[in-house]
N, C-alpha and C positions, 0 to 999 in steps of 0.2 A: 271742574267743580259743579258744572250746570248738571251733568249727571249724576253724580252722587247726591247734589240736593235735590232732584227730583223734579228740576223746572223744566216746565215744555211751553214757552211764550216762543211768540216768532216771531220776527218782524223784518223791517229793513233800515240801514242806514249808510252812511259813510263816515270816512276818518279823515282827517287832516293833520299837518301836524302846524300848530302855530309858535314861528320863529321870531327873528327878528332878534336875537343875543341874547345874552342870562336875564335881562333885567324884564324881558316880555313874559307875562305868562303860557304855561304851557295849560292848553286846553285842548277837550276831543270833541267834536259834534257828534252825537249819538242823537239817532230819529227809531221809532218804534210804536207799539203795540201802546196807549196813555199817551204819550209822547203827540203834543202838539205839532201839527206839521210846520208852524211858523216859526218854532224854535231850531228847526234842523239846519245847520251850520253856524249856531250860536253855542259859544263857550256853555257847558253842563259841567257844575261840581258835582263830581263822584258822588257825595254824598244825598245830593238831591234825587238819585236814580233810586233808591230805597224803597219809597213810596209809589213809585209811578207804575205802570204796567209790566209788559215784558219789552226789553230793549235790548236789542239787537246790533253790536257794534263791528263796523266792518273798515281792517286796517290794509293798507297796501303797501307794498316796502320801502317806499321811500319814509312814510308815515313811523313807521316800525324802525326804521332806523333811528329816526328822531328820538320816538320813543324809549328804547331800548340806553339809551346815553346815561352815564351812573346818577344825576340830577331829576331824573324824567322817570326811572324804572320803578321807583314806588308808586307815584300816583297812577302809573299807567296799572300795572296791578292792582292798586284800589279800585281802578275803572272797570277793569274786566271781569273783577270778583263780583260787582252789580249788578251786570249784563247775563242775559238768558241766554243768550248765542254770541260767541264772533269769531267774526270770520277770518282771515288771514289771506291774503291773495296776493300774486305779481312776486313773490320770495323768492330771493335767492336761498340755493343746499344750507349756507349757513344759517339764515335768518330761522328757518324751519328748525334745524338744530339748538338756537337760541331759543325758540320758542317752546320747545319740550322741556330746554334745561329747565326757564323758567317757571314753567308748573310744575316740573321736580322740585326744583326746591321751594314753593308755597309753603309756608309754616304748616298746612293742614300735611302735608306729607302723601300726596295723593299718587295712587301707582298710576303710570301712564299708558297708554298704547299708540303705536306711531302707524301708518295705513301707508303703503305707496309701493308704485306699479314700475319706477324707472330710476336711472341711477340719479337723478338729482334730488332722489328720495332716501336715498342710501344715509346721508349722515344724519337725517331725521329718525331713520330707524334704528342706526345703532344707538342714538340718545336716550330713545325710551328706554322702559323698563322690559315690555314687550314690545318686538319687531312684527309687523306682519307683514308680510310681500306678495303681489297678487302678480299673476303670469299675466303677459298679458302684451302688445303689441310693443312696447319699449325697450324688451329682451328680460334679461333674468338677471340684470344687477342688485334689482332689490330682493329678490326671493333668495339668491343667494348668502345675502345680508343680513335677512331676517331668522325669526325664532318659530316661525310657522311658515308657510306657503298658500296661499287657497286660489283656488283656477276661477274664482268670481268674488267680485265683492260680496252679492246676497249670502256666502254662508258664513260672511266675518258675525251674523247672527247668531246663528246654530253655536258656533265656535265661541261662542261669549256663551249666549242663556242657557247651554247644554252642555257642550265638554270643560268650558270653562265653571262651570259651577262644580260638577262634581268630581274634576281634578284637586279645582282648590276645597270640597268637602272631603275629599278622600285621603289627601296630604294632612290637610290640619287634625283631623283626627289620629291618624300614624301618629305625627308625633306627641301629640295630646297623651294618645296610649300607651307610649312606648314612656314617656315620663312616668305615668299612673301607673303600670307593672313593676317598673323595676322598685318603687316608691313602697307597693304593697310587699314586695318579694323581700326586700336587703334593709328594708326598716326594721324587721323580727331582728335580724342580728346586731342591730345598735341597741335597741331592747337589753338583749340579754348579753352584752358588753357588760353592764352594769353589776350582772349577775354572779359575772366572770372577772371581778375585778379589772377588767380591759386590759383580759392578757392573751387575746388574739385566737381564742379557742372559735372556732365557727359551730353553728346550730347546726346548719346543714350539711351531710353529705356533700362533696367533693365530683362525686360524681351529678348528684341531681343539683349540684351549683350550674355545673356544664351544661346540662338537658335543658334547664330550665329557658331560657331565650334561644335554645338552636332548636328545638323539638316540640317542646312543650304549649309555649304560648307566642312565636313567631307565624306557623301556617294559618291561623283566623283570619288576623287584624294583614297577613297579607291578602289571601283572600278579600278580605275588605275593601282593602287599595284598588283591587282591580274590578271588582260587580256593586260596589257600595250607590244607590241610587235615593235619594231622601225624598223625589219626588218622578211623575213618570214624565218621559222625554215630551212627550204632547202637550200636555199642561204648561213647561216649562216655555214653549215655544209660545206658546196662545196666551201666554200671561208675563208679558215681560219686565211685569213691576217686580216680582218675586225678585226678582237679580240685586234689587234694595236692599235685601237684608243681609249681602254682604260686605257692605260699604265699612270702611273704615278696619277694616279684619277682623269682623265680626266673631267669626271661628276661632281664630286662631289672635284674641285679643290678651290683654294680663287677665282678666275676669274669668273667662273660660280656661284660661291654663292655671289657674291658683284654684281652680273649681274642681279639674281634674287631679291635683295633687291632693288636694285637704282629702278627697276619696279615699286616694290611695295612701294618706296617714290614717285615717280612721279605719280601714277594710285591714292594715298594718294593726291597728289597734289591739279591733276584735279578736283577728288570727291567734297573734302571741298571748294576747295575758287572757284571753279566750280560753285556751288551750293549757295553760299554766293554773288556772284557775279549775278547771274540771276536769281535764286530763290528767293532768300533772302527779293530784293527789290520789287518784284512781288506782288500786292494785293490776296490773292489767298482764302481766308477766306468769309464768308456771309458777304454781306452788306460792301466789301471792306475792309475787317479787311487785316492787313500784314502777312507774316508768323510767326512763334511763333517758338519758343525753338525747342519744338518737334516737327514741320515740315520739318525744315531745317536738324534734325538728320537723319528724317522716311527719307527723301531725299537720303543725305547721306547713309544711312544701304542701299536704294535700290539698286542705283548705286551700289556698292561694292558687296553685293550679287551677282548681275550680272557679275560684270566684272571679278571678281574672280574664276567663275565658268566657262565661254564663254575664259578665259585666259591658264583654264584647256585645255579647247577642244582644243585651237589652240595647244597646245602643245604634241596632242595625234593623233597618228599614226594609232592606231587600233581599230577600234569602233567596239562595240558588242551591242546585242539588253538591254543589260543590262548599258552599259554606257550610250547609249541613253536618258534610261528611268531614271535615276537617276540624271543624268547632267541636262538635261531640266526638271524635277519632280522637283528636290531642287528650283530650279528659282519660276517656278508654284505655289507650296504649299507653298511658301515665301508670294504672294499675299491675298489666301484666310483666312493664320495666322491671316496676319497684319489684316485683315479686322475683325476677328474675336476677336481679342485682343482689338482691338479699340471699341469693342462693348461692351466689358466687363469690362472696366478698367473706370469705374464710379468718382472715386475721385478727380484723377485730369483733371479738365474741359480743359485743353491743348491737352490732349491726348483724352479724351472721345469725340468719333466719327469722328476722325481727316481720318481716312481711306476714310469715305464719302466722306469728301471735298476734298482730295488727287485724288482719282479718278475720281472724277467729274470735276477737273482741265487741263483744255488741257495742259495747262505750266507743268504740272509734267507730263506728257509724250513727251513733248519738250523735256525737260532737265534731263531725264533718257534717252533717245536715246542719244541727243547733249553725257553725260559724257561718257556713251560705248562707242561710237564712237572716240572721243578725248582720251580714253586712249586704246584702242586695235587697234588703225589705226598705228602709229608707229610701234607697235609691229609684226603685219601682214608686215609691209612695211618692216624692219630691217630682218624678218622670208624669207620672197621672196628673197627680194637682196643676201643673205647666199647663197640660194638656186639656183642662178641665177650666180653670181661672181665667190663665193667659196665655193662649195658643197665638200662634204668631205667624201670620199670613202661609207659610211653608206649612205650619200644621195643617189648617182649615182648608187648602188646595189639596194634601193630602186626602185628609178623611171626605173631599165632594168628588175626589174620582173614584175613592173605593167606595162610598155611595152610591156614584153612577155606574159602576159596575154590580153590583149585587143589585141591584134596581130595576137596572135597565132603563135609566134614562140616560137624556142630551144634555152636556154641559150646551147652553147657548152663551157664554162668555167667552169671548176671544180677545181676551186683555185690551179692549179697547173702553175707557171708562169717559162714560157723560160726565159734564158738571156740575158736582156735589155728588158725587155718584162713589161711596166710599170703593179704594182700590181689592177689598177683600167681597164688596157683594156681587152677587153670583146665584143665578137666578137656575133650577132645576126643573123644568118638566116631564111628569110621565110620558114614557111614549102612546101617542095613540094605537087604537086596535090597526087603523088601515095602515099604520108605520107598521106595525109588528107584521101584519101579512104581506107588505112592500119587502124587506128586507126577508123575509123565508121565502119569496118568488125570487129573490136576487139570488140567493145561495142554492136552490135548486137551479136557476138555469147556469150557474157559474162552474157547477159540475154535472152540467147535461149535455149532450152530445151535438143539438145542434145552438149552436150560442149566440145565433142571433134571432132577433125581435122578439125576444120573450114575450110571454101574455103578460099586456096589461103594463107594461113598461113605464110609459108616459104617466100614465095615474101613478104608479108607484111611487113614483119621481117626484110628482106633485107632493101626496101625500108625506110623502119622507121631507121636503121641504116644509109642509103645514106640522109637522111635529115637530120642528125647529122653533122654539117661542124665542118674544126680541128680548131687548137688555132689562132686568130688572128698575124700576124706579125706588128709589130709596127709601121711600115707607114701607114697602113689602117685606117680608121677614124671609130671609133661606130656611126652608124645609129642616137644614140641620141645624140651622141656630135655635130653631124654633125646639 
């Protein structure tokens, strides 16, 4: 809980447990950060810890046992839900296991992580939610145990504010999208259920039923899974408040998933009665024939194709030559399908050679722009205003590195913040001239033949250091807020 609320007090103290049968009160001595040192080892109500500083309460297992006993286990949880730190020491395998259960089950419902390097760690890791096991002198009981491995503590860092962010960014949007596609795609035939008396007649082709999640709109949003980046690896490292704004599952909450569905009823919307509305009544056949059954579906599947795919893009941060190529591939090979299917599917005269006419038709490339446009202009507009009103710390780190890169300045924040010092400012300087000549003698002599003591090394060094400026003060404005 001290992490996700975002408290950093420290202090010291100890625990005790006070006995003496049911009828004695149960109280903790906690000493701290406010915390008078005359009152350490004097009974402290939970509730007086509120007000005071940061307090730091440290249990040992005999204490913890006391604790833990079904008369004692609420207050002792009211105790530690006050405290900034505590610490837990002298445990037995159980007592650690007890102690994960614990803040498993907290009404907040908070995910856990268990650390440990030897087997008396082992039942503490399999209690979390996640295990981690580090190698290490005590053998491989808990690595074996656990849900990760790491050969040092120091990268249980990286492995949280780096792969752990954009694993859990890259999961919750899957299935975010994969709700929001099938919602745009199979809504059009509840639609025209209505139409059809709901007598089980489908809109769509049978065959581009099948294409559509194996072909179609499956290789993006994988892609996605695997290159999706919302911010760059350095940034997330030097700023480790950013990891805030996942708390509570942020991503992947009812807000953001009811966010992604109403889309995909609306982009459902536009598609069918879009299409029914201006297609529908359009002569579009030889010799003035109307549309038929499966024109107004091939319609329908287009639009959707598209916009589900062009809905991905907007929603992705990081393009690689392989997103590129698969994002606009799926759209592409969706046309020359259809045209091929249509030339093969002989039986029924609705469908046999309907692609010709489709193409040959200026009104279906009217009315596949007109649908993209009506259902991704909202979303672009709602995307910007966020972006514009109320950017949210993950925006504002984005747009100061891609600042600092077309610029060419130094970020000088390294997620360390002063007091009052808001966690999003962030202070920019131009590089100086003797940076910029520092750094073109670093890259000449780094591909010159003889590599050492370059001219002027020392100075460069300097200088490159004197174009580093310190931490912002709080009345000063960022270049890009400004």
């Amino acid at each position: 809980e001290s992490v996700e609320d975002g408290a950093g007090g420290s202090g010291s103290g100890s625990g005790s447990g006070g006995g003496g049968g049911d009828a004695a009160p149960f109280k903790f001595a906690a000493a701290g950060v406010g915390v008078d040192p005359s009152e350490a080892g004097m009974g402290i109500d939970p509730s007086e810890l509120s007000d005071r500083g940061g307090v730091a309460l440290v249990v040992d297992g005999a204490s913890l046992r006391f604790a833990m006993e079904e008369e004692h286990v609420d207050l002792f949880v009211s105790l530690v839900q006050r405290c900034d730190v505590v610490l837990c020491c002298r445990l037995s395998p159980k007592q650690k296991a007890e102690v994960v259960r614990l803040v498993k089950n907290a009404p907040s419902k908070p995910v856990t992580l268990a650390v440990g390097d030897g087997a008396n760690d082992v039942s503490m890791i399999r209690e979390a939610h996640v295990g981690i096991g580090i190698c290490g002198r005590e053998g491989m009981q808990a690595v074996r145990s656990s849900d990760y491995a790491l050969g040092r503590f120091f990268f249980l860092k990286r492995l949280l504010l780096v792969h752990g962010r954009y694993s859990y960014l890259r999961m919750s949007t899957l299935v975010n999208y994969f709700f929001y596609k099938n919602i745009a795609f199979i809504t059009a035939q509840v639609y025209f259920a209505f139409y059809s008396a709901f007598s089980g007649q489908t809109i769509f082709d049978a065959m581009l039923l099948t294409f559509y999640n194996i072909a179609f709109t499956s290789w993006p949003i994988l892609l996605y899974g695997v290159f999706e980046k919302d911010v760059n690896e350095s940034v997330l490292m030097h700023q480790p408040h950013l990891y805030k704004d996942m708390r509570r599952n942020a991503y992947l909450s009812w807000s953001s998933f009811f966010g992604w569905n109403l889309a995909g009823l609306y982009h459902s919307l536009i598609l069918y009665f879009g299409t029914i509305g201006w297609f529908g009544n359009t002569p579009n056949g030889p010799h003035g024939r109307m549309s038929g059954l499966w024109a107004i579906g091939t319609v329908v599947y287009t639009g959707c194709v598209i916009v589900v795919n062009l809905k991905l893009g907007l929603e992705s941060t990081y393009w690689t030559g392989f997103n590129h190529f698969f994002l606009w591939g799926s759209i592409l090979v969706y046309l020359p399908f259809l045209y091929v299917l249509c030339s093969l599917v002989k039986g029924d005269p609705e469908m046999y050679n309907l692609a010709s006419e489709l193409f040959g038709s200026l009104s279906f490339y009217l009315i596949v722009v007109w649908l993209v446009v009506a259902c991704l202009l909202p979303d672009y507009v709602l995307k910007w205003a966020k972006l514009q009103f109320r950017p949210s710390s993950i925006d504002l780190a984005r747009e100061r590195h891609k600042l600092a890169r077309q610029t060419g300045v130094h970020d000088t924040r390294r997620g360390t913040l002063d007091e009052g010092d808001h966690p999003d400012s962030m202070e920019v300087r131009p590089m100086s001239d003797a940076g910029r000549k520092s750094w073109r003698r670093r890259f000449r002599t780094l591909f010159s033949k003889k590599r050492g003591g370059g001219a002027g090394g020392g100075k460069g060094d300097d200088a490159v250091r004197g174009a580093v400026a310190g931490a912002k003060s709080p009345s000063e404005q960022s270049p890009l807020l400004g």
